[in-house]
PyMOL Python script that loads the backbone (N, CA, C, O; Angstrom):
from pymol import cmd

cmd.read_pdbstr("""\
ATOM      1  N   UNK A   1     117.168 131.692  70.333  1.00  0.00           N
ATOM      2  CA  UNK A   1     118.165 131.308  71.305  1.00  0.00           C
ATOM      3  C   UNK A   1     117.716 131.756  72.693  1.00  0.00           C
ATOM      4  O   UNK A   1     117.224 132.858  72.938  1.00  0.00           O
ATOM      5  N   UNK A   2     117.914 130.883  73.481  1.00  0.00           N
ATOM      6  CA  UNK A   2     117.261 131.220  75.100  1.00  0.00           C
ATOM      7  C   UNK A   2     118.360 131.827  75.532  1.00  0.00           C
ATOM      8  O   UNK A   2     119.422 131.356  75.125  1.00  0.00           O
ATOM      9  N   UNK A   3     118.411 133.065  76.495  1.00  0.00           N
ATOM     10  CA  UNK A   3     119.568 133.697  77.189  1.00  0.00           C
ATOM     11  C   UNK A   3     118.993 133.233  78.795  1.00  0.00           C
ATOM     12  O   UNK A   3     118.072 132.528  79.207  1.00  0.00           O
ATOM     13  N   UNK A   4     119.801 133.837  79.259  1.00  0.00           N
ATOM     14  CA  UNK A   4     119.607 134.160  81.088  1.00  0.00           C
ATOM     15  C   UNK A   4     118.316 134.879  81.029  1.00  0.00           C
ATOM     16  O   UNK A   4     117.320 134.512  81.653  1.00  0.00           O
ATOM     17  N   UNK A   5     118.373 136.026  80.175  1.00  0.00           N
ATOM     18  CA  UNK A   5     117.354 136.843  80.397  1.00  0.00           C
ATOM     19  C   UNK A   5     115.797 136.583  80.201  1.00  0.00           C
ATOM     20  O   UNK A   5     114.855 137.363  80.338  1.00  0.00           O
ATOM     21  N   UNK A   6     115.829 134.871  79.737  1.00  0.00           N
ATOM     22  CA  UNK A   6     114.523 134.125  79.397  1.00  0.00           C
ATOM     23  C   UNK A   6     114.349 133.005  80.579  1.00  0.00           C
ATOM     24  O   UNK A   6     113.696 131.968  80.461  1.00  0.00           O
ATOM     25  N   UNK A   7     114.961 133.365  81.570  1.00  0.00           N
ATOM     26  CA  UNK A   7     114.653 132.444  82.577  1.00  0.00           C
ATOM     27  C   UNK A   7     113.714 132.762  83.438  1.00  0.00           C
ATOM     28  O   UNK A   7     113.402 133.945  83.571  1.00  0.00           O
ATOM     29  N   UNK A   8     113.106 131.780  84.164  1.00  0.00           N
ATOM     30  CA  UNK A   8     111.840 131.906  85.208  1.00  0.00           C
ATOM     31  C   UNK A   8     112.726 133.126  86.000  1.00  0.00           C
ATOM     32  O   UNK A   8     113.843 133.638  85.930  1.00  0.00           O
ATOM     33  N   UNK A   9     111.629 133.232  86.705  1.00  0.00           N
ATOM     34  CA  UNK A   9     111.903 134.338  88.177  1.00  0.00           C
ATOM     35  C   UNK A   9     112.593 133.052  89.091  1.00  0.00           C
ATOM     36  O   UNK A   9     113.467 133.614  89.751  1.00  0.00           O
ATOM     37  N   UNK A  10     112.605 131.752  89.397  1.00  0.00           N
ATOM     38  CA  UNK A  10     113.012 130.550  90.125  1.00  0.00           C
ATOM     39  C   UNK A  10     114.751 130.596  89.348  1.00  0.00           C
ATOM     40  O   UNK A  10     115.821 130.232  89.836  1.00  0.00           O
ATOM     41  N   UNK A  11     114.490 131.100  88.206  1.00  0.00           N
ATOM     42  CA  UNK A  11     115.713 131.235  87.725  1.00  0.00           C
ATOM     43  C   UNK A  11     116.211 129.424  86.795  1.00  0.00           C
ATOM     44  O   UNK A  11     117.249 128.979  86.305  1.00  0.00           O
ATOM     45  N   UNK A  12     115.162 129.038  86.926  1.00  0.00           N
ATOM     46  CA  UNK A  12     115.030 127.927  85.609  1.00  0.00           C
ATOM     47  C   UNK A  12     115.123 128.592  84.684  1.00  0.00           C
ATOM     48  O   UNK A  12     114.876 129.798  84.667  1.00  0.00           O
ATOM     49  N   UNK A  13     115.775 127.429  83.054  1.00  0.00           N
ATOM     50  CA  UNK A  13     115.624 127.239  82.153  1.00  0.00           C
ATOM     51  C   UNK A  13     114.284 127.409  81.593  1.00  0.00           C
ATOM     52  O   UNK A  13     113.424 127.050  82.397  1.00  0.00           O
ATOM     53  N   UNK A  14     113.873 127.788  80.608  1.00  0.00           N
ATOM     54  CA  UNK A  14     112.821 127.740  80.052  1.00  0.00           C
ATOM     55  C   UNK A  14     111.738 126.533  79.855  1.00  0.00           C
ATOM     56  O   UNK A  14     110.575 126.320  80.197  1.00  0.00           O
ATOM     57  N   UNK A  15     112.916 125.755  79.002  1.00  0.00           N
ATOM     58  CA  UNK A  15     112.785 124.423  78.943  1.00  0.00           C
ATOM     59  C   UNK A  15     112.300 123.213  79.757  1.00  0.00           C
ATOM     60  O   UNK A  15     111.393 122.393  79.615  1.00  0.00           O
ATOM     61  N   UNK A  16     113.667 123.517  81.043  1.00  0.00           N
ATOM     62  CA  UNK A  16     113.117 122.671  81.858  1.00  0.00           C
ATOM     63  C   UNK A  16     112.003 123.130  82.634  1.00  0.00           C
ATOM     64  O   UNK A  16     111.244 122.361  83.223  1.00  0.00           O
ATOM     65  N   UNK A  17     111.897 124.411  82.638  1.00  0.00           N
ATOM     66  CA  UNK A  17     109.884 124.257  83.534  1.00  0.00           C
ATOM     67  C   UNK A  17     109.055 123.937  82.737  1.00  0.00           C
ATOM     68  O   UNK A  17     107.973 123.519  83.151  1.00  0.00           O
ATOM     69  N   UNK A  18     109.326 124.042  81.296  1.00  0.00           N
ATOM     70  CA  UNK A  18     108.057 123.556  80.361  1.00  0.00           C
ATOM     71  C   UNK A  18     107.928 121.874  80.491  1.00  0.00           C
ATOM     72  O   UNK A  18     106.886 121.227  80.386  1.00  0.00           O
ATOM     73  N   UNK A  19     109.302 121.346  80.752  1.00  0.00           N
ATOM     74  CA  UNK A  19     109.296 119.721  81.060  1.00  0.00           C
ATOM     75  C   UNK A  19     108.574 119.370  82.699  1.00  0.00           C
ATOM     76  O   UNK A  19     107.749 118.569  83.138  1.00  0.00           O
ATOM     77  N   UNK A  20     109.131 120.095  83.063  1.00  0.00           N
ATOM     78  CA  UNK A  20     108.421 119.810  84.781  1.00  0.00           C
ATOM     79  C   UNK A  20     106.870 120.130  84.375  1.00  0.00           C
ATOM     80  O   UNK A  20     106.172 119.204  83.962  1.00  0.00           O
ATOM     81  N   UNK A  21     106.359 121.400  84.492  1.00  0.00           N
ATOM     82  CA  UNK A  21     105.267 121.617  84.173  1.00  0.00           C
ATOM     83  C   UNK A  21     104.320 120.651  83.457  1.00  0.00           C
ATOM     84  O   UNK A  21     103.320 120.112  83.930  1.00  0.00           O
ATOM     85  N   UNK A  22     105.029 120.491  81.735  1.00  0.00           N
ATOM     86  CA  UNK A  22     104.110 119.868  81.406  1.00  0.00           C
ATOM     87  C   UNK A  22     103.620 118.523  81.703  1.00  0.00           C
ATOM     88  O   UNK A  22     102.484 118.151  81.409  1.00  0.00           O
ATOM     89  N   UNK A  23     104.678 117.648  82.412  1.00  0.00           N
ATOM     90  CA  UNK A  23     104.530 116.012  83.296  1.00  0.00           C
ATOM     91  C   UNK A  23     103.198 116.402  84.296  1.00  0.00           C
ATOM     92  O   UNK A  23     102.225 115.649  84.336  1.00  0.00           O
ATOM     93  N   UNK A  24     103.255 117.488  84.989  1.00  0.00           N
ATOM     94  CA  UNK A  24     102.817 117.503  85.948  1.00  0.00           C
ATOM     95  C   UNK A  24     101.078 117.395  85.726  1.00  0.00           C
ATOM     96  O   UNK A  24     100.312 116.570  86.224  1.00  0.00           O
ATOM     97  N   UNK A  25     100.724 118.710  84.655  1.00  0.00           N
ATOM     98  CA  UNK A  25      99.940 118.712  84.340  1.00  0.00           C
ATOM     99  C   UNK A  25      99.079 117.258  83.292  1.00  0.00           C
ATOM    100  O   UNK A  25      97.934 117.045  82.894  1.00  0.00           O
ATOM    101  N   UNK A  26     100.122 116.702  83.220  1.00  0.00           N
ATOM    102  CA  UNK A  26      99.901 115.528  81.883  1.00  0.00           C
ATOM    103  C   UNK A  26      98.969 114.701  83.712  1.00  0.00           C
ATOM    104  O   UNK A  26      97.790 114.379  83.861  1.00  0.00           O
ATOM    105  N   UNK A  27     100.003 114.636  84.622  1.00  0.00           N
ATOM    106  CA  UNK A  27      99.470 113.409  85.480  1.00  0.00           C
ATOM    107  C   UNK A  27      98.435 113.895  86.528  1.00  0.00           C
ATOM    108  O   UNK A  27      97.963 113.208  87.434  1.00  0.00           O
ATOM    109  N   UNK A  28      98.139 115.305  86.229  1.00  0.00           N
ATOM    110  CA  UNK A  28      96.706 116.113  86.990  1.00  0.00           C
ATOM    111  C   UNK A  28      95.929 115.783  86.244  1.00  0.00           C
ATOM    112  O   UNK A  28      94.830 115.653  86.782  1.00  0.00           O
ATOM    113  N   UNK A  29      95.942 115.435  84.596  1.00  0.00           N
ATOM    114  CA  UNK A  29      95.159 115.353  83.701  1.00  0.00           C
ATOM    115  C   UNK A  29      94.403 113.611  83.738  1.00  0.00           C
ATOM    116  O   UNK A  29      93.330 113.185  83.312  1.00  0.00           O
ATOM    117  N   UNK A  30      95.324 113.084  84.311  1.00  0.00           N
ATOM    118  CA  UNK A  30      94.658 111.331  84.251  1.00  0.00           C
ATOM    119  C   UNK A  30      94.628 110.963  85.553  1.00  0.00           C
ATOM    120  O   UNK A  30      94.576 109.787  85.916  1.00  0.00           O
ATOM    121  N   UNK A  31      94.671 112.308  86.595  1.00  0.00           N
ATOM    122  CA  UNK A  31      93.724 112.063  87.916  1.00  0.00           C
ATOM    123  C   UNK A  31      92.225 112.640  87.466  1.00  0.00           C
ATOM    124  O   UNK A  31      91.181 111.988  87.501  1.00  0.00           O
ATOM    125  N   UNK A  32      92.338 113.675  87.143  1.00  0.00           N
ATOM    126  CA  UNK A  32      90.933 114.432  86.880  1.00  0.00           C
ATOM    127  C   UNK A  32      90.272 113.214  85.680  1.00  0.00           C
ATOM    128  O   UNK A  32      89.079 112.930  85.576  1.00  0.00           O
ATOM    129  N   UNK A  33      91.040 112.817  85.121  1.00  0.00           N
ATOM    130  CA  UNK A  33      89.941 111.372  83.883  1.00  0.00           C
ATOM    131  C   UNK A  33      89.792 110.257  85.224  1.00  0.00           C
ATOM    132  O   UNK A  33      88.655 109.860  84.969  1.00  0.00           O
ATOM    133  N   UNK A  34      90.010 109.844  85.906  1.00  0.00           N
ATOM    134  CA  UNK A  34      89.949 108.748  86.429  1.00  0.00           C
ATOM    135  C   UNK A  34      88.834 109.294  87.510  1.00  0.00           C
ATOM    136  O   UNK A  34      87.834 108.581  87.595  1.00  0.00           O
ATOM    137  N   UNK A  35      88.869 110.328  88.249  1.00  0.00           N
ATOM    138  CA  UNK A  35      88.029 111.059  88.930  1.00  0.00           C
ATOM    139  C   UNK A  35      86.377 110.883  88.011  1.00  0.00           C
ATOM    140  O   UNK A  35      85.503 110.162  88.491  1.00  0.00           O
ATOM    141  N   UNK A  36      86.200 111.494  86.946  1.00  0.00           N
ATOM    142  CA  UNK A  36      85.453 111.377  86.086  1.00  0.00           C
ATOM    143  C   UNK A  36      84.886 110.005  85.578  1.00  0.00           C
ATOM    144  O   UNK A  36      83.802 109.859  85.014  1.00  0.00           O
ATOM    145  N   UNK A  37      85.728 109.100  85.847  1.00  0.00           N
ATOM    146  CA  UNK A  37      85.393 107.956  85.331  1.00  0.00           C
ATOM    147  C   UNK A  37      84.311 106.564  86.425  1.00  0.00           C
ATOM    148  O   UNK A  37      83.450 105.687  86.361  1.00  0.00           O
ATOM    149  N   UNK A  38      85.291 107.350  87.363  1.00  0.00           N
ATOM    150  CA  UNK A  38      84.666 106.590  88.694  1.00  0.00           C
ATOM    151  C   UNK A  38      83.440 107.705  88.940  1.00  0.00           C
ATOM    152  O   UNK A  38      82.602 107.045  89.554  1.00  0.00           O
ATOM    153  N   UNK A  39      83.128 108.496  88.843  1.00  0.00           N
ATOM    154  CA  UNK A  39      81.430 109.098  89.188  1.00  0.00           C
ATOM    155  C   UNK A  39      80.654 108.668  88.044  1.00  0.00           C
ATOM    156  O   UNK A  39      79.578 108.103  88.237  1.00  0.00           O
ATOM    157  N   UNK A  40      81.213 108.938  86.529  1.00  0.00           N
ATOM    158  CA  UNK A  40      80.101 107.984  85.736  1.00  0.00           C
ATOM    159  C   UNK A  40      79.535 106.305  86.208  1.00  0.00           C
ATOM    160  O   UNK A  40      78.342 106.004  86.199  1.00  0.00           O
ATOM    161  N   UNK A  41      80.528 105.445  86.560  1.00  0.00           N
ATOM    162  CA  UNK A  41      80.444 104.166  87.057  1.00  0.00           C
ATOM    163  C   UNK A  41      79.450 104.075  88.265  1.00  0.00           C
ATOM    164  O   UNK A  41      78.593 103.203  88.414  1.00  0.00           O
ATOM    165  N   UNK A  42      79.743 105.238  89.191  1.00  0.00           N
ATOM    166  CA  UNK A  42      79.064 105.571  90.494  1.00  0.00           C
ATOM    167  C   UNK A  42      77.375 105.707  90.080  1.00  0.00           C
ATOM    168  O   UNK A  42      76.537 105.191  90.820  1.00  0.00           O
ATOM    169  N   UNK A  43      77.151 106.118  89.391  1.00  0.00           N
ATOM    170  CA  UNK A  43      76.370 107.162  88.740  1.00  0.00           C
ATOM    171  C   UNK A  43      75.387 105.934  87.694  1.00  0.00           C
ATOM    172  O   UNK A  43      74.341 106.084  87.063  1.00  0.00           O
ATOM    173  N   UNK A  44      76.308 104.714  87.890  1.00  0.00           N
ATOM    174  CA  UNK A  44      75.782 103.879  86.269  1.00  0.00           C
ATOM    175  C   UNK A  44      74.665 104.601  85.448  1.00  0.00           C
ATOM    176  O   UNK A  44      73.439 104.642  85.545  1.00  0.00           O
ATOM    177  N   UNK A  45      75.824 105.297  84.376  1.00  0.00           N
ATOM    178  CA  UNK A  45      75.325 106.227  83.540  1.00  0.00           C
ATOM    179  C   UNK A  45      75.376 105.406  82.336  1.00  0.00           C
ATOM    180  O   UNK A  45      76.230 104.548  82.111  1.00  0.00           O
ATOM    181  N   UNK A  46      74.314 105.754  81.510  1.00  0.00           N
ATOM    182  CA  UNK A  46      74.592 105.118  79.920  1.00  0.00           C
ATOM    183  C   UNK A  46      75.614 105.951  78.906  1.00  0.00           C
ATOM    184  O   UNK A  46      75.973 107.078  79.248  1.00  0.00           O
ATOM    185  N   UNK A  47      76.033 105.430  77.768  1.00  0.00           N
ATOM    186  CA  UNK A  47      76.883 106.512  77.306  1.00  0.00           C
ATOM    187  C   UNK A  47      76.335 107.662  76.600  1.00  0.00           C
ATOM    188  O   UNK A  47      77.018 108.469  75.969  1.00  0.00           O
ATOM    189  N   UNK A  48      75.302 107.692  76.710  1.00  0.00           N
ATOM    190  CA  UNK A  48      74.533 109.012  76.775  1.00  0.00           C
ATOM    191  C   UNK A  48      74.300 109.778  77.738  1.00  0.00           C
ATOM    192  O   UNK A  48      74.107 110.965  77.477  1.00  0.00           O
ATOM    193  N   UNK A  49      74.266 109.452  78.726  1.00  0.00           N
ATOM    194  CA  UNK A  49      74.330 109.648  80.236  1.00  0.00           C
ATOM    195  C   UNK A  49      75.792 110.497  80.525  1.00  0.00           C
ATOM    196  O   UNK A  49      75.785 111.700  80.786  1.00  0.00           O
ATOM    197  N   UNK A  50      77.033 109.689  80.439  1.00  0.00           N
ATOM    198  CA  UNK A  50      78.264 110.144  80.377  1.00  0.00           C
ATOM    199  C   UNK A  50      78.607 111.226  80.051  1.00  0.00           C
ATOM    200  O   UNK A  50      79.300 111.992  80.721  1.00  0.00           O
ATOM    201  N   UNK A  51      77.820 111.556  78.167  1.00  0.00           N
ATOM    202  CA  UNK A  51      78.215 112.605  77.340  1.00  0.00           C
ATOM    203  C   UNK A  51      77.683 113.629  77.967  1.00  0.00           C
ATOM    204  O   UNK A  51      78.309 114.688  77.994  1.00  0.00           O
ATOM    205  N   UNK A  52      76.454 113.519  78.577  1.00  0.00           N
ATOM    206  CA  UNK A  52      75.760 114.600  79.094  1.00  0.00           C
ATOM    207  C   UNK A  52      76.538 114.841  80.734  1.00  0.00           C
ATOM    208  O   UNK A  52      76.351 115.854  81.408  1.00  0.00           O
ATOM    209  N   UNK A  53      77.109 114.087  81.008  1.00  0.00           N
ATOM    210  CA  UNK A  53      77.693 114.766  82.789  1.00  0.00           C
ATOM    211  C   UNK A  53      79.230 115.173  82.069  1.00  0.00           C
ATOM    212  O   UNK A  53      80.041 115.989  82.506  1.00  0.00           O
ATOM    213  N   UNK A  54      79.308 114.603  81.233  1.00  0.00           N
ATOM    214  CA  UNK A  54      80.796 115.700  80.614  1.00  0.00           C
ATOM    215  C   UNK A  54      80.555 116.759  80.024  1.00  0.00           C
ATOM    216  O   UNK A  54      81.296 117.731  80.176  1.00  0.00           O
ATOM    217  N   UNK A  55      79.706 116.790  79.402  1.00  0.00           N
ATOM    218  CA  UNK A  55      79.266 118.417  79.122  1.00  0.00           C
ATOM    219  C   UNK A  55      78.495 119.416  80.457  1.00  0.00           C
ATOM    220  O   UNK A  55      78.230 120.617  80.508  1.00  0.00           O
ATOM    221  N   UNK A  56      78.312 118.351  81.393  1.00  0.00           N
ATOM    222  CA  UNK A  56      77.709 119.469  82.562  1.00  0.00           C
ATOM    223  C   UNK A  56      79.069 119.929  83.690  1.00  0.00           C
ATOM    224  O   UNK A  56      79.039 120.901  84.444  1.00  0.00           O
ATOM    225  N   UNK A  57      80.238 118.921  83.547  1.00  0.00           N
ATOM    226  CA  UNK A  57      81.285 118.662  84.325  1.00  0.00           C
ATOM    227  C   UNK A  57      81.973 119.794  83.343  1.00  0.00           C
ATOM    228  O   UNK A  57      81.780 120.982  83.604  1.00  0.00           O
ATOM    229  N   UNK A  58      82.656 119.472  82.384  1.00  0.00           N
ATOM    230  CA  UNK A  58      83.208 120.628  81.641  1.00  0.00           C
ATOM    231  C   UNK A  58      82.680 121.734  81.413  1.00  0.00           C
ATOM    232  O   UNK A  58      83.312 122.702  81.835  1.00  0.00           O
ATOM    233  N   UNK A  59      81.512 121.980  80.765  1.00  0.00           N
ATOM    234  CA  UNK A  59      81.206 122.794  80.156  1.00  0.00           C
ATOM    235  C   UNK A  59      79.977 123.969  80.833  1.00  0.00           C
ATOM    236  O   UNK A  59      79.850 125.083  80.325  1.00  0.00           O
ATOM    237  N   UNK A  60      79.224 123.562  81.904  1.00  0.00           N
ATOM    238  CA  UNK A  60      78.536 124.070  82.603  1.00  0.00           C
ATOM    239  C   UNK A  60      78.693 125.179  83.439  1.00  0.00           C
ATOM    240  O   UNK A  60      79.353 124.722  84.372  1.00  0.00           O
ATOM    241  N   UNK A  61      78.482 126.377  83.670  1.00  0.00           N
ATOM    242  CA  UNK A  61      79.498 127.330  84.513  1.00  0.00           C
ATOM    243  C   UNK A  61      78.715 127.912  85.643  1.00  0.00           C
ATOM    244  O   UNK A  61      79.161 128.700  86.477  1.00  0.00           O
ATOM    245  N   UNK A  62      77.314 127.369  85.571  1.00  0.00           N
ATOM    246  CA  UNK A  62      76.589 127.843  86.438  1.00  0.00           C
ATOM    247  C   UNK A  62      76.520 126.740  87.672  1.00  0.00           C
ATOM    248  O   UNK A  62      76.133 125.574  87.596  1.00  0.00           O
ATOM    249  N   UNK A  63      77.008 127.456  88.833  1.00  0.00           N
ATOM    250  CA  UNK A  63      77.111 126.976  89.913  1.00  0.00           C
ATOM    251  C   UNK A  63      75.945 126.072  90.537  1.00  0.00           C
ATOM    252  O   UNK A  63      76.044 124.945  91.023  1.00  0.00           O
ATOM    253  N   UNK A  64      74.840 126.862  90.392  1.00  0.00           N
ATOM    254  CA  UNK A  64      73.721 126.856  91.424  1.00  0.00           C
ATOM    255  C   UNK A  64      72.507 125.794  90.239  1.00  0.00           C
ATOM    256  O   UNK A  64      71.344 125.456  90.464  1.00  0.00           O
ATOM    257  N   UNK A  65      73.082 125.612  89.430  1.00  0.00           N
ATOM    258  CA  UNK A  65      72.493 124.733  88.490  1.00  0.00           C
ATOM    259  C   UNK A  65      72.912 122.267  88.494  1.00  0.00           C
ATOM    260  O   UNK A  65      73.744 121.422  88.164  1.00  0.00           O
ATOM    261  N   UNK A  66      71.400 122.464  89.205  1.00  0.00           N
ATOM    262  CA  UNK A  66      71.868 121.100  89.338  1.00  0.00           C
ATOM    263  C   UNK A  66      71.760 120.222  88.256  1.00  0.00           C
ATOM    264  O   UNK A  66      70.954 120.513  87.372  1.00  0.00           O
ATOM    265  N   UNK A  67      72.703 118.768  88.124  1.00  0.00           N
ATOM    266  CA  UNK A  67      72.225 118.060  87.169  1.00  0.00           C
ATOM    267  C   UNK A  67      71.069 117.248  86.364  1.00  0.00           C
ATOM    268  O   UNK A  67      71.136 116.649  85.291  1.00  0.00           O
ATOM    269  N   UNK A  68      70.200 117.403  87.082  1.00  0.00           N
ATOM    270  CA  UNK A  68      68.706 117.155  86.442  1.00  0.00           C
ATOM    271  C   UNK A  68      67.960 118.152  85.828  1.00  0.00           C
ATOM    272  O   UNK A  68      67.154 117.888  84.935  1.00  0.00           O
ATOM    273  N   UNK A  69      68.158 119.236  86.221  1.00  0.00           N
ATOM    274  CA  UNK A  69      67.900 120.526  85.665  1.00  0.00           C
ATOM    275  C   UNK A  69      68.208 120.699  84.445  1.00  0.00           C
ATOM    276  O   UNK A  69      67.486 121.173  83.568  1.00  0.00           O
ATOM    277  N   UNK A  70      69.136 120.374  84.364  1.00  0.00           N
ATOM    278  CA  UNK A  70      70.642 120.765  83.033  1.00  0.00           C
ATOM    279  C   UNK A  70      69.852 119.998  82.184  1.00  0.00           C
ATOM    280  O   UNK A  70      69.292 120.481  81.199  1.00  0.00           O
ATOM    281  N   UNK A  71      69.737 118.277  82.662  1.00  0.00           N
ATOM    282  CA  UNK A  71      69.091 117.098  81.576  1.00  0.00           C
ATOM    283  C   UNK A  71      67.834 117.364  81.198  1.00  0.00           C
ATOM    284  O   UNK A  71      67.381 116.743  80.236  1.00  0.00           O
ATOM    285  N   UNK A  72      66.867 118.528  82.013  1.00  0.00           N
ATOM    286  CA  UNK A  72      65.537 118.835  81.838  1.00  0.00           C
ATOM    287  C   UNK A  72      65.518 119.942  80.517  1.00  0.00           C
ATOM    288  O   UNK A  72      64.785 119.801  79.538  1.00  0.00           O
ATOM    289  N   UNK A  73      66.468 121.048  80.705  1.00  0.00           N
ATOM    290  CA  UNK A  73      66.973 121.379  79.770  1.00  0.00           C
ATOM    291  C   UNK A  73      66.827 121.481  78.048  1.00  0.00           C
ATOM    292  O   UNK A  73      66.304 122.310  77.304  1.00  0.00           O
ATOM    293  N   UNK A  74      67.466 120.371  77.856  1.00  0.00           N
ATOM    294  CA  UNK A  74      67.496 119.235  77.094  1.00  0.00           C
ATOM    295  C   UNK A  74      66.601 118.284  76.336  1.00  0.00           C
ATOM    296  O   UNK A  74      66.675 117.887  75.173  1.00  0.00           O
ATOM    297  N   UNK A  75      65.358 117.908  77.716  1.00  0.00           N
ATOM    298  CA  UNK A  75      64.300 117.054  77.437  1.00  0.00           C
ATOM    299  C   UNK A  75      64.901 115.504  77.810  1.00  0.00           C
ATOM    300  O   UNK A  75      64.590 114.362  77.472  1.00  0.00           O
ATOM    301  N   UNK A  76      65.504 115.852  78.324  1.00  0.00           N
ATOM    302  CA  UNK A  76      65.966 114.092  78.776  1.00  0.00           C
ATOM    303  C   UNK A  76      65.350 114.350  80.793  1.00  0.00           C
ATOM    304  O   UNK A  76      65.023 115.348  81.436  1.00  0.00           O
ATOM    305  N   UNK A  77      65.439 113.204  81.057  1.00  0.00           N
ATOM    306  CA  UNK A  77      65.310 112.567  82.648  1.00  0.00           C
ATOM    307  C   UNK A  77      66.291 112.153  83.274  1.00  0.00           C
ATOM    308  O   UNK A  77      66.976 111.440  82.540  1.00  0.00           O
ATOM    309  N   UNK A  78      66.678 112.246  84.230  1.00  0.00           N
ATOM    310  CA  UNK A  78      67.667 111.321  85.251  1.00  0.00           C
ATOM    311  C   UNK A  78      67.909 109.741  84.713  1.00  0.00           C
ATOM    312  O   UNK A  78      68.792 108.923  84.456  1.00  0.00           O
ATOM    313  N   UNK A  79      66.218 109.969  84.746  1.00  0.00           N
ATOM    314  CA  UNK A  79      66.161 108.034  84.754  1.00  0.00           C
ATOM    315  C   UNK A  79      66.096 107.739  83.021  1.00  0.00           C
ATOM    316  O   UNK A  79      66.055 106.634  82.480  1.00  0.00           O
ATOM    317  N   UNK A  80      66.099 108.455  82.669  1.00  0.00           N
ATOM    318  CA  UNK A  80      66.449 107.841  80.788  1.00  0.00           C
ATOM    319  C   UNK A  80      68.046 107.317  80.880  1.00  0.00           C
ATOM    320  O   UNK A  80      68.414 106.244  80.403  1.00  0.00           O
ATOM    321  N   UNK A  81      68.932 108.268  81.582  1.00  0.00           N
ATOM    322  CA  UNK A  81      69.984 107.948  81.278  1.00  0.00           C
ATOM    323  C   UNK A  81      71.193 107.352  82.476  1.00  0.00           C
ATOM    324  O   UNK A  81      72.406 107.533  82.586  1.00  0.00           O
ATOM    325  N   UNK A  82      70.268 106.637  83.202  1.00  0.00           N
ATOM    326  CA  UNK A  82      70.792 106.089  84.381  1.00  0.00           C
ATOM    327  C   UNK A  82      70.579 104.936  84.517  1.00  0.00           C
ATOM    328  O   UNK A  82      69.404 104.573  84.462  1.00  0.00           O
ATOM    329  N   UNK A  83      71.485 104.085  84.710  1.00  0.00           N
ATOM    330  CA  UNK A  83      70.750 102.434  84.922  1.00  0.00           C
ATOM    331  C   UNK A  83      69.879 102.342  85.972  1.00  0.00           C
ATOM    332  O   UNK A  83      69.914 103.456  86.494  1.00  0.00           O
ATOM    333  N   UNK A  84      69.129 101.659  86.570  1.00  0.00           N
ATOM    334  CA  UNK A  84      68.588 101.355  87.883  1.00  0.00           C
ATOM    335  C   UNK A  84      69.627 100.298  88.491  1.00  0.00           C
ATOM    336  O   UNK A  84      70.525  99.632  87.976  1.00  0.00           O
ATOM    337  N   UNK A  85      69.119 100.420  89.850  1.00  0.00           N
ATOM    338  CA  UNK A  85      69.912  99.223  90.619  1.00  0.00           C
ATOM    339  C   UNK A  85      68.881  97.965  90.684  1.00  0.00           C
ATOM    340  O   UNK A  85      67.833  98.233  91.271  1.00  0.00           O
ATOM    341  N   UNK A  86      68.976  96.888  90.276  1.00  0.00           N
ATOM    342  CA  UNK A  86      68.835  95.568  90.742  1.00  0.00           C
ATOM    343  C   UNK A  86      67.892  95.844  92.178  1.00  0.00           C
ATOM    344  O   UNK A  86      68.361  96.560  93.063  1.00  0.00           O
ATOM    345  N   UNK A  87      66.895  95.385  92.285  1.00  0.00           N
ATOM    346  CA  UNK A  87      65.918  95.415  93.697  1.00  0.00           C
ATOM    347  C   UNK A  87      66.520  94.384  94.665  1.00  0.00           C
ATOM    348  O   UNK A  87      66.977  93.312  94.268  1.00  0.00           O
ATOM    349  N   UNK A  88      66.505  94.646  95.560  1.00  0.00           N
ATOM    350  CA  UNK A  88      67.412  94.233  96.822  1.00  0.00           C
ATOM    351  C   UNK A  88      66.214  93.135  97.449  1.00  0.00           C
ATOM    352  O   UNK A  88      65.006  93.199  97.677  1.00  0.00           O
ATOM    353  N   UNK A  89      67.136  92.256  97.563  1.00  0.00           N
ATOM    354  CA  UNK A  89      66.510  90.777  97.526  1.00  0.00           C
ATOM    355  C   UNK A  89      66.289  90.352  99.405  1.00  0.00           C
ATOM    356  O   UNK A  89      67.129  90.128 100.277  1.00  0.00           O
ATOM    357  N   UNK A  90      64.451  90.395  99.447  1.00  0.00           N
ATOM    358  CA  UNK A  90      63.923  90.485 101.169  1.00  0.00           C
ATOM    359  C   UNK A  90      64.559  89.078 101.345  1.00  0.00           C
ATOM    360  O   UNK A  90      63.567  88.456 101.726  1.00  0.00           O
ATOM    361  N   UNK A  91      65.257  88.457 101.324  1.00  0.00           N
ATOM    362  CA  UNK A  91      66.055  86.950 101.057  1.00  0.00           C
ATOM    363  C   UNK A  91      67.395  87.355 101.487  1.00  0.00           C
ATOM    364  O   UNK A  91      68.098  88.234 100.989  1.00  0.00           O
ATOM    365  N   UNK A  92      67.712  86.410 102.718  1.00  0.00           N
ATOM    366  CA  UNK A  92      69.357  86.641 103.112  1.00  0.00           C
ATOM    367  C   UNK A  92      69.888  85.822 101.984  1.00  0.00           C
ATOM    368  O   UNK A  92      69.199  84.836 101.720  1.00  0.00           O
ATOM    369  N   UNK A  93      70.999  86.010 101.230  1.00  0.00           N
ATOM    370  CA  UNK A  93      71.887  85.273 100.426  1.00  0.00           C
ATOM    371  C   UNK A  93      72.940  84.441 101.459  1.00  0.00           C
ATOM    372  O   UNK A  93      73.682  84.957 102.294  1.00  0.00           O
ATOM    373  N   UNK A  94      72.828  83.392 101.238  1.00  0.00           N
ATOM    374  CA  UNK A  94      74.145  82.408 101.808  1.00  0.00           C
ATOM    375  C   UNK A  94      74.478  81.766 100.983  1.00  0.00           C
ATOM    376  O   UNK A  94      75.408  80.977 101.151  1.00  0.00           O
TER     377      UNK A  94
END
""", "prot")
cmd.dss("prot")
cmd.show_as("cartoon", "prot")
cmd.util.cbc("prot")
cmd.orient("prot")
């Protein structure tokens, strides 16, 4: 049973900060995926590519450690797991 004496210091319900809270965090959670989603795309990563910048994005804790490093690591390359861009055409398009 929740009393008074289980209320925030704001002097909320228990409940309702666990409802506020947890929305909040639910919609920090599918900014930070969408954030993530648009640098893989940026990035045209393969989905091997992906798995590996989510494990360097999550799981990596060393600051000063860049992402090619990490993939060297490993034994992989930048360019194993990166698309190339299309060569840019000495031709004006009209």
């Amino acid at each position: 049973m929740i009393t008074e004496q289980h209320y925030t210091r704001q002097n909320e319900h228990p409940e309702d900060r666990i409802y506020k809270d947890k929305e909040y965090i639910n919609r920090l959670q599918k900014h930070i995926d969408s954030i993530y989603e648009e640098l893989a795309r940026d990035l045209r990563l393969t989905d091997e590519g992906k798995e590996h910048l989510f494990d360097f994005v999550y799981n990596e804790d060393r600051k000063e450690l860049e992402f090619e490093d990490y993939l060297n690591r490993f034994g992989y390359r930048y360019d194993e797991i990166a698309l190339t861009r299309p060569p840019k055409s000495k031709y004006i398009n009209l």
